[in-house]
ZAZAGU-578757 format. One record per residue (C-alpha): residue in one letter; x, y, z. Coordinates in pm, whole numbers, padded with zeros to 5 digits, always signed. Layout:
N
aXYZ
...
//
This chain:
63
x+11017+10380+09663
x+10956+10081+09408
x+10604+09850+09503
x+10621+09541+09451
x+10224+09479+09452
x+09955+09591+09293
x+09594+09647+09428
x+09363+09506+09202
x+09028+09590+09205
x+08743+09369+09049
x+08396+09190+09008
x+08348+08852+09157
x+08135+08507+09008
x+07858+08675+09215
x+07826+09053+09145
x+08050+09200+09426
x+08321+09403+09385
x+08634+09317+09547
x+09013+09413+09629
x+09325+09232+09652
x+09673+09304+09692
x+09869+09085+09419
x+10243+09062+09408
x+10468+09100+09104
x+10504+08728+09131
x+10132+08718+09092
x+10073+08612+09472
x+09819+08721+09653
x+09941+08902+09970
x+09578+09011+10107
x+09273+09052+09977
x+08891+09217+10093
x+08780+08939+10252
x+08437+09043+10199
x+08220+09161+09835
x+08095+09502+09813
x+07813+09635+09663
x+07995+09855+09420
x+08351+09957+09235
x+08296+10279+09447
x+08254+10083+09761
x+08582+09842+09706
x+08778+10089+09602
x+08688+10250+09981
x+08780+10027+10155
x+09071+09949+09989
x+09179+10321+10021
x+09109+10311+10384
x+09354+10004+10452
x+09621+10189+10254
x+09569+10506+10564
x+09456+10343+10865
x+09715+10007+10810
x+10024+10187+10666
x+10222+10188+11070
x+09956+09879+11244
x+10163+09685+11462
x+10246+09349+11464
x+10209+09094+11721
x+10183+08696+11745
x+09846+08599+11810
x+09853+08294+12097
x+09609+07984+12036
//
């Protein structure tokens, strides 16, 4: 199967370490939404989305 994203990970204006997911059409479709304290760290947590998201369920969240 062909991906069409890219996780990206990298070092932020501040010093953290971040992930994001980035599109071939250089959009990007999610990101960490928080800086880590190292590569190590980011590249964690972006493993552990890949595991524990791959089958989440979706639902409509209600206002």
């Amino acid at each position: 199967m062909y991906s069409k994203a890219t996780f990206e990970v990298y070092e932020d204006r501040v010093g953290e370490w971040r992930w994001r997911l980035v599109h071939d059409n250089g959009r990007i479709i999610a990101d960490s939404g928080e800086g880590y304290a190292s590569k190590q760290k980011a590249k964690e947590g972006l493993r552990s989305v890949k595991t524990n998201a791959a089958d989440a369920d979706v639902v409509e969240a209600g206002n």
